[in-house]
C-alpha positions as CSV (number, residue, x, y, z in Angstrom):
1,X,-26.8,-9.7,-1.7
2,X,-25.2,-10.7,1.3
3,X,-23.5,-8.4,4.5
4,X,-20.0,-7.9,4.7
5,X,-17.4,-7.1,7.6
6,X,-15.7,-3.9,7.5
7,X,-12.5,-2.2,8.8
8,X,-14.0,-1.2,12.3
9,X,-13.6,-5.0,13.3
10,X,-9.6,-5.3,12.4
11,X,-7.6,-5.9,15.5
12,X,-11.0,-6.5,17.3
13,X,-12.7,-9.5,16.2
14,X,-15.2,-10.2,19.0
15,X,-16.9,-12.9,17.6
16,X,-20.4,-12.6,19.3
17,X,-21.5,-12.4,15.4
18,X,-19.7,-15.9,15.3
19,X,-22.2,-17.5,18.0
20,X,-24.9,-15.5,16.4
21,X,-24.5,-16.5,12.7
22,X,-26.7,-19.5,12.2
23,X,-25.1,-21.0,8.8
24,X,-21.9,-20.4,10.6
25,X,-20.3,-18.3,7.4
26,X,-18.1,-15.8,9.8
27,X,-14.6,-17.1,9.1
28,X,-11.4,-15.5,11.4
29,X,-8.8,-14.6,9.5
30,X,-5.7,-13.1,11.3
31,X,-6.9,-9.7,12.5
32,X,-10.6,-9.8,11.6
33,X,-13.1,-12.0,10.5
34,X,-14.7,-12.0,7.0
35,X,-18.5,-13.0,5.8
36,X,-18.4,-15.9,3.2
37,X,-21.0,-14.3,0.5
38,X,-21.6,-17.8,-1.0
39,X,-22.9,-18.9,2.6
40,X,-23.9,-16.0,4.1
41,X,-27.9,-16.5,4.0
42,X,-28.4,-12.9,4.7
43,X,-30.4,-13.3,7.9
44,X,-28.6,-10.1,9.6
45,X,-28.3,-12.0,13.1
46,X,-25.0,-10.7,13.1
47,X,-25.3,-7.3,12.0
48,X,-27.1,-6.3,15.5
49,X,-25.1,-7.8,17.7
50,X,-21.7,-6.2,16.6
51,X,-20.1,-4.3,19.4
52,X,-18.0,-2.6,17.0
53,X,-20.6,-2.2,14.6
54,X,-18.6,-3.6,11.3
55,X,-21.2,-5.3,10.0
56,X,-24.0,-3.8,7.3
57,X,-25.6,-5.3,4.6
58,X,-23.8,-5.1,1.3
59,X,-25.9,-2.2,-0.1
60,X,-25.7,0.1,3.0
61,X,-21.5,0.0,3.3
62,X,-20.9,3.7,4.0
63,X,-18.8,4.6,1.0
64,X,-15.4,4.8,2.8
65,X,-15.4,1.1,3.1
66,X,-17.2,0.0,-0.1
67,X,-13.8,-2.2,-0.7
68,X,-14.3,-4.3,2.2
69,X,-17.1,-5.8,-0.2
70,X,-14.2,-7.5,-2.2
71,X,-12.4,-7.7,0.6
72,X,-15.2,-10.8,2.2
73,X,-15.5,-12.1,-1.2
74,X,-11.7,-12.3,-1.9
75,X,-10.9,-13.7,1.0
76,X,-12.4,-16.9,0.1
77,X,-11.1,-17.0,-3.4
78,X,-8.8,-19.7,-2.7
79,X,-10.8,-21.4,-0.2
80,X,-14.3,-21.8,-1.9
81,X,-17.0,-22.4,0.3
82,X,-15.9,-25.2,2.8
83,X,-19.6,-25.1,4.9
84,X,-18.8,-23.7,7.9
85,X,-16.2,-21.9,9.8
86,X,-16.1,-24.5,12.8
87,X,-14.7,-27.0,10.3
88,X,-11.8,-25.1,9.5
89,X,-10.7,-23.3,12.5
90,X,-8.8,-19.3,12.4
91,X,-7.1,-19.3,8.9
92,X,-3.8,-17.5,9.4
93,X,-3.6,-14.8,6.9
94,X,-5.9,-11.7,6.0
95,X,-6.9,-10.1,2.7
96,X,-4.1,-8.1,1.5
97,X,-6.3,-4.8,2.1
98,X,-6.4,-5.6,5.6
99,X,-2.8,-6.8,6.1
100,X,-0.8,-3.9,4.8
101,X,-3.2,-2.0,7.7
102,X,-0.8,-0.3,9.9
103,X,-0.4,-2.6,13.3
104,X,-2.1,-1.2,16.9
105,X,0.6,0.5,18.7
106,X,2.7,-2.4,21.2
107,X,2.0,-5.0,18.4
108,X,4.5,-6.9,16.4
């Protein structure tokens, strides 16, 4: 089990979970940031401290945004498990899920 970002943090991406995470598996992706499962330790430092409140553990995802389950895990399907988000840096691109998302109004 592990916990998992979900659609309220797309276009948001506050990153206090970021400072809070202590295996540092919150990666930032374009418009939101995504919990590597295969690092995530499942500690829930993170989930708490969520303005947005986008984080939950995998088995309490309200059912509107089970897919956002995939979404974390699929994310890092080309990247494997690199050990820490600070080594890599913002990765430009998103999961496609969250991509085709209809742009904030006064966005390009």
């Amino acid at each position: 089990m592990t916990y998992v970002i979900a659609l309220p943090c797309v276009d948001l991406k506050d990153k206090a979970c970021v400072d809070e995470c202590p295996v540092d598996c919150i990666y930032e992706g374009d418009r939101m940031l995504y919990i590597n499962p295969d690092e995530c330790i499942d500690c829930g430092a993170c989930e708490p401290i969520c303005p947005a409140e986008a984080i939950f553990y995998e088995d309490d995802l309200p059912p509107e945004w089970k897919a956002y389950e995939a979404v974390n895990a699929e994310f890092f399907d080309d990247l494997g498990t690199p050990g820490g988000a600070a080594r890599i840096g913002p990765l430009p691109r998103d999961h496609d899920l969250v991509a085709a998302l209809p742009q904030p109004a006064g966005t390009a």
